[in-house]
C-alpha positions in Angstrom: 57.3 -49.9 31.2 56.1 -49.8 27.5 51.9 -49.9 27.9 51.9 -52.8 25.2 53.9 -54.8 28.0 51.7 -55.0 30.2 49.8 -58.7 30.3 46.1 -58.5 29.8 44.5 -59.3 33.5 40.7 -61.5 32.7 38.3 -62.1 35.4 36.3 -65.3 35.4 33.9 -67.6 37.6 36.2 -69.9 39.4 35.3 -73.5 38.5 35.9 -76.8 40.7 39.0 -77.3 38.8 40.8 -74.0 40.1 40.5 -75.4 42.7 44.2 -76.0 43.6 45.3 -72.8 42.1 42.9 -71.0 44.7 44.0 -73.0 47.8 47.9 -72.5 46.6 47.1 -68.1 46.6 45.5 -68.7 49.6 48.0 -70.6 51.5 51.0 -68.5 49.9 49.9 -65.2 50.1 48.5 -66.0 53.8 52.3 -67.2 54.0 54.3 -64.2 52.6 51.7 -61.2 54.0 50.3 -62.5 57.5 53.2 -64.7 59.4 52.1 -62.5 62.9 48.7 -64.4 61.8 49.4 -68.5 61.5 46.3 -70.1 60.2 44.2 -71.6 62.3 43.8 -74.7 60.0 46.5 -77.4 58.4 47.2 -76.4 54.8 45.3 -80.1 54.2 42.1 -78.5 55.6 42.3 -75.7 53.9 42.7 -77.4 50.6 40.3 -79.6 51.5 38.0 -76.2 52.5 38.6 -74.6 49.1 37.9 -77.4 47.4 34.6 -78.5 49.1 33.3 -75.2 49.9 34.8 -72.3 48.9 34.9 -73.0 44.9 30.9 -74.5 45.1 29.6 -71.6 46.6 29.7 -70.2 43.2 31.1 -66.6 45.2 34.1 -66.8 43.6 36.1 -64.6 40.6 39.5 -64.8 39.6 41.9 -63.0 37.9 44.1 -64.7 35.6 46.8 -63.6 33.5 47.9 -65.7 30.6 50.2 -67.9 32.9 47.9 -68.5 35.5 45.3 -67.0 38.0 46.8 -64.1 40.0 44.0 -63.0 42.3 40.5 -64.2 43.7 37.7 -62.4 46.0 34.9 -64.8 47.2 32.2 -62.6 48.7 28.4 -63.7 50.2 25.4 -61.4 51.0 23.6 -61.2 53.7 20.5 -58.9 53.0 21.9 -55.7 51.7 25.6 -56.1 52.0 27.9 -57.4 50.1 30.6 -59.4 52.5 34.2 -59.8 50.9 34.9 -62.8 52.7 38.6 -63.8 50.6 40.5 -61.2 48.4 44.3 -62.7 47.9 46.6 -61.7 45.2 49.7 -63.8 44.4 52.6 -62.4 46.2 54.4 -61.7 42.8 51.8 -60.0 41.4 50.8 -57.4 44.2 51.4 -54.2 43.1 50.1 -54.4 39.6 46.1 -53.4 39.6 44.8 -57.4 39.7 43.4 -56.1 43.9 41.9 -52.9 42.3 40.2 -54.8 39.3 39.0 -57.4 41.8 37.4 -54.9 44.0 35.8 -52.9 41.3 34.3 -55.8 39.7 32.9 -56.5 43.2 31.5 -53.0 43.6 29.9 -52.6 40.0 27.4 -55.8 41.1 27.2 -54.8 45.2 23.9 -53.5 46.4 24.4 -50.5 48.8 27.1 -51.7 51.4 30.5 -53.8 51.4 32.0 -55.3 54.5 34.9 -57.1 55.4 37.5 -57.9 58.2 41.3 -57.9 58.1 43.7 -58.1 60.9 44.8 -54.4 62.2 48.2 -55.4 61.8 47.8 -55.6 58.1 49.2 -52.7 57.2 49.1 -53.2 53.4 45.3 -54.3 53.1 44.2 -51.5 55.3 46.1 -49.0 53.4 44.9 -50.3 49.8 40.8 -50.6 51.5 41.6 -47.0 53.1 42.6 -46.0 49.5 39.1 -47.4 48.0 37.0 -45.6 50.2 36.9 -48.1 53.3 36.1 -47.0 56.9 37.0 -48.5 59.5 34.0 -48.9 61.6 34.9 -50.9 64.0 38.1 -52.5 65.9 38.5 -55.6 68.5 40.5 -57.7 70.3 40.3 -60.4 67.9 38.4 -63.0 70.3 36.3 -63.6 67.8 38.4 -64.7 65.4 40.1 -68.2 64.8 43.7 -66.7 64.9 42.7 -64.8 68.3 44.2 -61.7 66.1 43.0 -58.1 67.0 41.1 -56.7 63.5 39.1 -54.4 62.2 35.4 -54.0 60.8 35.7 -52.0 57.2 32.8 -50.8 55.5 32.0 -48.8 52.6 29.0 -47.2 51.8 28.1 -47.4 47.8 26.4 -44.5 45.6 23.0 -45.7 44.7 22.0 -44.4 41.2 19.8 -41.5 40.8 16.7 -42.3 39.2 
């Protein structure tokens, strides 16, 4: 692939009106990557949920090519960590750096930790977390989840800048 072929990948704040274009990554990739893992919600809801509180939470950053947005992470914090609660790339577009520039972004502005859950059967987001330094910390049953899914706890412990 010629290096000038390559589209040019932008991150932005999503606003209200991405709102579709978020719920339709979501509900697709959720589609494509998980079908061991139905949702736990109607795909009205979770429009409906993106729409009303995912995008006003403000959490939100999307990468877009050209022709459209290709990837999202919403994160929140809870004292010192830094909880990726939604990372999704198109199906079409895994494979091509837009997961990697999401999670960097969210690591240049993290404080010291990052968290998140994904369901141990996930063999393609533990392998790409495992590959951006990623423990898993720790495993259950998944009773505490809506889909009833075993998953696992992954952290990763950020360098703090010496003074």
């Amino acid at each position: 692939m010629k290096v000038d072929s390559i589209p040019k990948i932008t991150l932005r704040s999503a606003t209200l009106s991405d709102w579709v274009k978020v719920a339709d990554i979501l509900i697709g990739s959720r589609a494509a990557f998980m079908p061991y893992a139905p949702s736990a919600h109607s795909e009205a809801d979770v429009r409906s949920w993106v729409q009303e509180h995912l995008i006003p939470s403000g959490r939100v950053t999307l990468a877009e090519f050209d022709d459209g947005v290709a990837g999202l992470v919403a994160t929140s914090v809870v004292e010192d960590i830094t909880w990726i609660d939604q990372m999704w790339v198109r199906p079409t577009e895994v494979g091509q750096g837009i997961g990697s520039l999401l999670l960097h972004h969210i690591v240049r502005s993290a404080p010291t930790k990052l968290k998140l859950y994904t369901f141990q059967e996930n063999v393609g987001a533990r392998s790409f977390y495992e590959r951006n330094r990623f423990t898993a910390a720790k495993f259950t049953d998944g009773s505490g989840n809506e889909e009833h899914c075993p998953d696992v706890l992954c952290e990763r412990i950020l360098e703090q800048p010496t003074p």
